[in-house]
C-alpha positions in Angstrom: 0.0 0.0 0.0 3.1 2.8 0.8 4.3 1.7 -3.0 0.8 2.9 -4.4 0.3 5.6 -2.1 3.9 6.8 -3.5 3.0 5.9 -6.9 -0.4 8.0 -6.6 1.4 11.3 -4.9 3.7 10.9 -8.3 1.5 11.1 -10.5 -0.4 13.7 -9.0 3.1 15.7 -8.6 3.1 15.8 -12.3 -0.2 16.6 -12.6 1.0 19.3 -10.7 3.3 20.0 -13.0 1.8 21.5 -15.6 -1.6 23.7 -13.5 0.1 27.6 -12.9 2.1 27.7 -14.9 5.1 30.5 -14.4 5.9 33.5 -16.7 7.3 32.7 -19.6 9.9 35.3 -19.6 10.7 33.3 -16.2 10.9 30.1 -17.3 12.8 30.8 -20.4 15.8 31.7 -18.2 15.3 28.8 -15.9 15.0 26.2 -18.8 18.2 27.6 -20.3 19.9 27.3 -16.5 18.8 23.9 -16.0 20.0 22.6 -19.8 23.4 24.2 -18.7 23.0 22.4 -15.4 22.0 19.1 -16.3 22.8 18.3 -20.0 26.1 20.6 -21.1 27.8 19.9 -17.5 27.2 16.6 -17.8 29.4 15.9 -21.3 32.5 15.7 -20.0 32.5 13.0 -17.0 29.9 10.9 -19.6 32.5 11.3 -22.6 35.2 10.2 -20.5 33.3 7.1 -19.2 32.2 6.3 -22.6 35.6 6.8 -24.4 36.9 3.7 -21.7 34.0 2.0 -22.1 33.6 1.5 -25.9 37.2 0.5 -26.0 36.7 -1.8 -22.8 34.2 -2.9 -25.3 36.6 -4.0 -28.6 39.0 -5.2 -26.2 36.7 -8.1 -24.8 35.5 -8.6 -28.4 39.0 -9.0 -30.1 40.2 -11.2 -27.0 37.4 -13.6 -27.2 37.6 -13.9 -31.2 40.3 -16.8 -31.1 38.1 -18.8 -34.0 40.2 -18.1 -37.2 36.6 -18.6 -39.0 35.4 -15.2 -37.5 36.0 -12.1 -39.2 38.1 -9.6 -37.1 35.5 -7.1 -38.7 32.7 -8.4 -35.9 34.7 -6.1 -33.5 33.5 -2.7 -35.2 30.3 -4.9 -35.6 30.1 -5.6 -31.5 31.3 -2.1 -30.6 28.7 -0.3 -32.7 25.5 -2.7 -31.6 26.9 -2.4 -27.8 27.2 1.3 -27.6 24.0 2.1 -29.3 21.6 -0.2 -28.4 22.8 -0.3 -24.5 25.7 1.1 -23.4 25.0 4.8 -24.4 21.3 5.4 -23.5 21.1 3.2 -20.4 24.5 2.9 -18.3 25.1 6.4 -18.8 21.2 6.8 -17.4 22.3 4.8 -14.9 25.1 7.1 -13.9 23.2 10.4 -14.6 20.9 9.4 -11.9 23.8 9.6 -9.4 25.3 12.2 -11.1 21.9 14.6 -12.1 19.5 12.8 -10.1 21.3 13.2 -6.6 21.7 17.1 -7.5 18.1 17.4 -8.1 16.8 16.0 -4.9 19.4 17.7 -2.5 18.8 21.0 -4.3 14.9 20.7 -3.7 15.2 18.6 -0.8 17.4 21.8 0.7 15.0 24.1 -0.3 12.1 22.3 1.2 14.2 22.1 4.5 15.1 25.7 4.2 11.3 26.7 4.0 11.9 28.5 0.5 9.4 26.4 -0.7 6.5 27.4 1.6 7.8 31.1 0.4 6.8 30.4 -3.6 3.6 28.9 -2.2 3.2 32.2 -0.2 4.2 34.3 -3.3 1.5 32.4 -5.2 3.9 30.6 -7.6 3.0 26.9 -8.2 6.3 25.5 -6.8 6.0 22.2 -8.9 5.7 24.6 -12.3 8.8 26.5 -10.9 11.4 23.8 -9.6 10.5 20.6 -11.4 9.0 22.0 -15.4 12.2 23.7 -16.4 14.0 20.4 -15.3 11.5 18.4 -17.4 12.3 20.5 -20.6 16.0 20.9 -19.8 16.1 16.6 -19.9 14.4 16.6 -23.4 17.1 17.8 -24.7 19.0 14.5 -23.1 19.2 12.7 -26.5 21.9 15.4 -27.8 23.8 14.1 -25.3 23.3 10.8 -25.8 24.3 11.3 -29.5 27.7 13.0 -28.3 28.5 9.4 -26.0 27.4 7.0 -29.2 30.0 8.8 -31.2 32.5 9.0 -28.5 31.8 5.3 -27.5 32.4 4.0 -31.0 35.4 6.3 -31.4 37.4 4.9 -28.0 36.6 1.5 -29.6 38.3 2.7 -32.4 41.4 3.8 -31.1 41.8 0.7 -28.7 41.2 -1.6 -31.7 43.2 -0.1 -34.8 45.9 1.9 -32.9 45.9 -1.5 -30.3 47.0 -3.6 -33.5 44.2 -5.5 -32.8 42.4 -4.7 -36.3 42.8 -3.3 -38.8 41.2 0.4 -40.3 39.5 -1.0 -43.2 37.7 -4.2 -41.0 36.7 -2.1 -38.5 34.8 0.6 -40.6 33.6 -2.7 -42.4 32.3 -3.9 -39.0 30.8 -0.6 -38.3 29.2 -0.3 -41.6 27.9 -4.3 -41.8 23.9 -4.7 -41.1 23.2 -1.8 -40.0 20.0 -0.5 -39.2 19.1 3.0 -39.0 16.0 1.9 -36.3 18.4 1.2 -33.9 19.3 4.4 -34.2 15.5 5.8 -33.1 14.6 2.8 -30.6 18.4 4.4 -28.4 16.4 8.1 -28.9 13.2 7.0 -28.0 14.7 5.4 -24.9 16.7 8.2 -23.8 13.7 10.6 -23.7 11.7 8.2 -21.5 15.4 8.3 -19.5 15.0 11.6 -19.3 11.7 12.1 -18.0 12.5 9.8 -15.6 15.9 11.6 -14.6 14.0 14.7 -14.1 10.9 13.5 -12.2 11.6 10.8 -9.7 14.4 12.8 -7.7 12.5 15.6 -8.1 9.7 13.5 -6.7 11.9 12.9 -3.7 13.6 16.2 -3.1 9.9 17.8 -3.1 8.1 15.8 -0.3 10.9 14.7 2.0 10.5 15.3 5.4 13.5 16.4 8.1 16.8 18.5 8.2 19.9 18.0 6.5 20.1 14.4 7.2 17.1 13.6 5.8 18.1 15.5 2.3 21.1 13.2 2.1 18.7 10.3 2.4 16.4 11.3 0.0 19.3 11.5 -2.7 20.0 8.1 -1.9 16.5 6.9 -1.9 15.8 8.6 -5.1 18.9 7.0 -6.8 17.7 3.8 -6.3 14.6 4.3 -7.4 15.5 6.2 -10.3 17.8 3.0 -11.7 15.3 0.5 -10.8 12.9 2.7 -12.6 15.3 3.1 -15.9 16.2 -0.6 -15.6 12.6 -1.5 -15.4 11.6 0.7 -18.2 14.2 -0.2 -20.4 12.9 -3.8 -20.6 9.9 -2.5 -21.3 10.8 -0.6 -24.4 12.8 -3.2 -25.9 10.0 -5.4 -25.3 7.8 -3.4 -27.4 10.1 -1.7 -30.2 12.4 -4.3 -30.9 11.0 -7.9 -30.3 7.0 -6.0 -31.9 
């Protein structure tokens, strides 16, 4: 019964959401803070994890291809179908809800503690319009990211794998190149949006109604990491299920 009373003050939060809505001369500048925030602050740790892990990637590949019978080209092959299809859109979710999703429920949560929510409410500003929409918007743009770690993904696999002597240039665009298929492409996308709705509301969700002091904030980030990953995990099956195997 807590899990549905939880899932019930959710979806009511984003009902929420979207009732009084803010000025847009308001908003406009909080969007553009929150993109800056969330999305452009996170390239660089995301690149750098993704650089490692696509050529973590063609290293396992080329070191378990001991059958003379297999092309060497599968390891472009592996890297590209790896990075796309999981590693980009759902580990680095994964790690954005640490990274983005701990920041957004300590930075509510705080405010909540602080009482500067109870101010909006006494201004007459919807509070959920004000802290959590501009999030929202901000995480839409979350596939431009993504896009940014598929290419630098597939580009650490290429260095580890052509400047690693473990293929050559030619086999590995090959690999890159073989049976490829453009929905792939969309089904990472249309992933990373859900992702991203997901990144925005549930530590919102968390930071918003928590209860306490300063403790209790540090709680709620880790509650709403968990939550957030199962929730990304959980979804993600779902989505294959229905664009891939439909």
């Amino acid at each position: 019964m807590r899990f549905l009373r939880h899932i019930g003050k959710y979806m009511l939060m984003l009902i929420g959401v979207f009732k009084r809505p803010t000025k847009t001369s308001v908003l406009r500048e909080l969007i553009l803070k929150e993109i800056d925030d969330l999305v452009i602050g996170s390239i660089g740790i995301t690149a750098f994890i993704s650089l490692f892990m696509g050529a973590v990637v063609a290293l396992q590949t080329a070191l378990n291809l001991d059958n003379p019978l297999i092309p060497k080209s599968l390891i472009g092959f592996a890297t590209r179908q790896s990075i796309i299809l999981e590693f980009a859109p759902t580990f680095i979710s994964v790690i954005m809800a640490g990274k983005v999703g701990s920041y957004i429920t300590s930075s509510i949560g705080t405010m909540r503690v602080t009482e500067q929510i109870d101010a909006l409410e006494v201004m007459g500003i919807n509070p959920l319009n004000y802290l959590i929409y501009p999030k929202i918007i901000a995480l839409l743009f979350y596939p431009f990211l993504i896009a940014i770690i598929m290419f630098v993904g597939i580009f650490g696999g290429f260095l580890a794998s052509v400047y690693g002597n473990l293929v050559s240039l030619e086999e590995f665009v090959i690999g890159l190149q073989d049976t490829f298929i453009p929905w792939h492409i969309a089904y990472a996308f249309i992933k990373t949006m859900v992702f991203g709705i997901l990144l925005a509301t549930i530590p919102s969700y968390h930071g918003y109604y928590m209860e306490g002091g300063a403790l209790e904030v540090g709680k709620a980030s880790t509650t709403s990491f968990v939550w957030t990953c199962v929730a990304i995990i959980v979804a993600n099956y779902i989505l294959t299920q229905i664009l891939l195997t439909t």
